[in-house]
C-alpha positions, 0 to 999 in steps of 0.5 A: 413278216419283215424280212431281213437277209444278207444275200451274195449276188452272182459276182456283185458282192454281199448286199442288204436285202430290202424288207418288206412288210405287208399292210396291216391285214384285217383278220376276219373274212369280207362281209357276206354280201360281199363274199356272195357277188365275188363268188357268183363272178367267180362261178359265172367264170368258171362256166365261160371258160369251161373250168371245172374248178378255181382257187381265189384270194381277195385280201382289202386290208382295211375290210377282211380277205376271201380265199377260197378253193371251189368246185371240184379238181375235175369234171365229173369227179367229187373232190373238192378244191382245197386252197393250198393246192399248187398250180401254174401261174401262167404269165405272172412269171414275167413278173418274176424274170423282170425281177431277176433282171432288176435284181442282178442289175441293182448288184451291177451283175448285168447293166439293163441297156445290155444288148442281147447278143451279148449274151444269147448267140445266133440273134444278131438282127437284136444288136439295138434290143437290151434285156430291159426291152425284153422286159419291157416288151418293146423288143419288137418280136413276135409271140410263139404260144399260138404256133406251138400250142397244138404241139403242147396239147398234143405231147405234153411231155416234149422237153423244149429248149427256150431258144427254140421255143423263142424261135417261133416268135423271132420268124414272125414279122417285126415291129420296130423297137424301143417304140410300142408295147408287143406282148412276147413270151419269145422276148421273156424267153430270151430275157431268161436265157441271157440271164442264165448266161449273164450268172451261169445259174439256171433260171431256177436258182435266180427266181429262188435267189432273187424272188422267192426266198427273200419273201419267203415262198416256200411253195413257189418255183420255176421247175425243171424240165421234167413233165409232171404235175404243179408241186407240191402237192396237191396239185389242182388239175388242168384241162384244156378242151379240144375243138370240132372241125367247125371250131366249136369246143368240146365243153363235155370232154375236157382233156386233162394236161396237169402233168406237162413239162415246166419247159413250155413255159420256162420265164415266160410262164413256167413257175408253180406257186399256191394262192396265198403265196401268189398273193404275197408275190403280187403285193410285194412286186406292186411295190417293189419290194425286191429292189436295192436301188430307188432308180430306174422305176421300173413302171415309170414309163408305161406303154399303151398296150395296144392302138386303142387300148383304154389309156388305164391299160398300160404295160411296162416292167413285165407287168399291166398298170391296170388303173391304180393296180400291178399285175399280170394275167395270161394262159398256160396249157391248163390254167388261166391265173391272174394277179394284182394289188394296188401299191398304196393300198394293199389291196390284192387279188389272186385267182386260177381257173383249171381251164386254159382254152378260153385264153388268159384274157378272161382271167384278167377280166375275171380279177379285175371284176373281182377288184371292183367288187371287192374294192368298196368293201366297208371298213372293219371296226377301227380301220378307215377304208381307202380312197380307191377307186377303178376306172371300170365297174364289176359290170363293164368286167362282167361282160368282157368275162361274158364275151369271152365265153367258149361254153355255157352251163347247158353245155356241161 
């Protein structure tokens, strides 16, 4: 679907959207041999990490797509899970802040060497951090997610402000800025709050403004604060497992946290969407579909992300260069969801698991097994398969997902 629009930005004047037209789609379903390996990773997954159930797309233009919903929306319980179901995308939503960022500085709303206490008072140890140290995490700021998860668990419901949530990640020992990559969901945090500030909109409006109305994803947003479940509805359910005094997970009682606010994750890991819509997002970004200017590349200057990282795992502009792919993949209470497409190609992969104990690094693994899998996948009639190659086999992926696992099939 080209898209065509005439937007008003926040004080920057009416510009020209940018269409975006995804790559001719095959329409027919990946070869069966190739649907049986996806899916027995994806099972494989599902019992590492405890999940009861998992929605996945795997769309190769050139060969067919696979989208699925499967197993059941919660232990012990029959119902099957169907693929419009909505879910929490975890740190894909990074992504999507970045996006906004770029959006408003395109328009000349905001400048993206703006410092942050421009915008955002009480932080003024971040007068040489800019908002697109933010985006690109080299702010030098701690994470909050590990101080607060045992809140989150314990009462969903809690309505949290994003500064005070960024505050756990600020109390932690810095690291210098402008010099390395240091995953923070307390820098995506700020990132929005200095947006809002910057608009006078919410985070809400601008996602919506800016991301998913111009590509047309209707069942995507950043919800209000209020707990309750992903919508629309129906929503796959979440879980997380508790933990025994020896550390070990309770894989035989999951604990249902479906209905959570939206406020622990805000525009670091709050937004809601379905898997075909995840996946649209995550080719349109890979290619950056929503900018009006050619200049600054976001991804042109990627960091490693971490000391001895392979050097194919790089991470700037809110997201991870994987290799040739684009994406993000991270954990929120209840869901481990990743997703990720190759510019060139097309070639995307979506994929949610209803189980956040494991941590999002599984989910990561989980899509770029996927990836390679589905990667080689032969042509269609007429359609000429693409010089795509990955810096890891299925394999290599397959043991990571192993490696991570907290349960395994004889504990339920």
């Amino acid at each position: 679907m080209a898209l065509a629009l005439v937007l008003t930005g926040c004080g920057g004047g009416s510009v020209a959207a940018p269409t975006f037209t995804p790559k001719p789609q095959v329409q027919g379903p990946l070869p069966n041999d190739v649907q049986d390996q996806l899916k027995a990773a994806v099972q494989r997954a599902m019992a590492a990490s405890g999940s009861s159930g998992a929605i996945v797309g795997v769309w190769a233009p050139w060969s067919g797509s696979w989208v699925v919903g499967l197993g059941t929306v919660a232990p012990g319980d029959k119902t099957p899970v169907k693929t419009d179901m909505s879910f929490r995308i975890a740190d894909v939503t990074r992504m999507m802040t970045c996006d906004v960022l770029y959006a408003l500085a395109d328009r000349d709303i905001v400048k993206l060497d703006d410092k942050i206490p421009t915008y955002v008072s009480g932080v003024p140890d971040l007068s040489d951090v800019s908002l697109l140290d933010l985006c690109d995490g080299t702010a030098g700021i701690g994470s909050s997610a590990s101080t607060v998860m045992s809140a989150w668990l314990n009462n969903p419901d809690r309505e949290w402000e994003p500064k005070e949530l960024a505050s756990y990640g600020l109390g932690q020992s810095r690291t210098p800025a402008h010099t390395a990559y240091r995953d923070s969901d307390a820098g995506y945090l700020l990132l929005g709050l200095a947006l809002e500030r910057a608009t006078g909109r919410t985070a809400a409006q601008l996602i919506r403004e800016y991301v998913t109305s111009p590509l047309g994803l209707s069942s995507t947003s950043l919800p209000g604060s209020t707990a309750d479940a992903p919508q629309p509805a129906p929503a796959l359910d979440g879980f997380y497992l508790p933990q025994a005094a020896n550390g070990a997970y309770a894989c035989d009682k999951p604990a249902d946290i479906t209905v959570a606010s939206a406020s622990m994750g805000y525009t670091a890991s709050g937004v809601v969407s379905t898997i075909d819509d995840l996946g649209r997002y995550a080719q349109a970004a890979a290619v950056q579909a929503l900018r009006v200017k050619d200049t600054p590349k976001r991804f042109g200057k990627p960091l490693a992300v971490a000391s001895g990282a392979p050097s194919w795992y790089q991470a700037t502009g809110g997201a991870y260069l994987v290799g040739s792919l684009i994406g993000q993949h991270g954990a929120i209470p209840g869901y481990l969801t990743a997703a990720y497409s190759d510019p060139a190609s097309g070639f995307t992969v979506a994929v949610v698991l209803n189980d956040s104990s494991a941590g999002g690094g599984i989910a990561g693994d989980l899509a770029w097994e996927l990836s390679a899998i589905a990667s080689k996948a032969p042509p269609a009639k007429g359609r000429k398969a693409p010089a795509f190659a990955l810096p890891f086999t299925a394999d290599d992926r397959s043991k990571s997902v192993d490696a991570a696992a907290i349960c395994h099939p004889a504990q339920g």
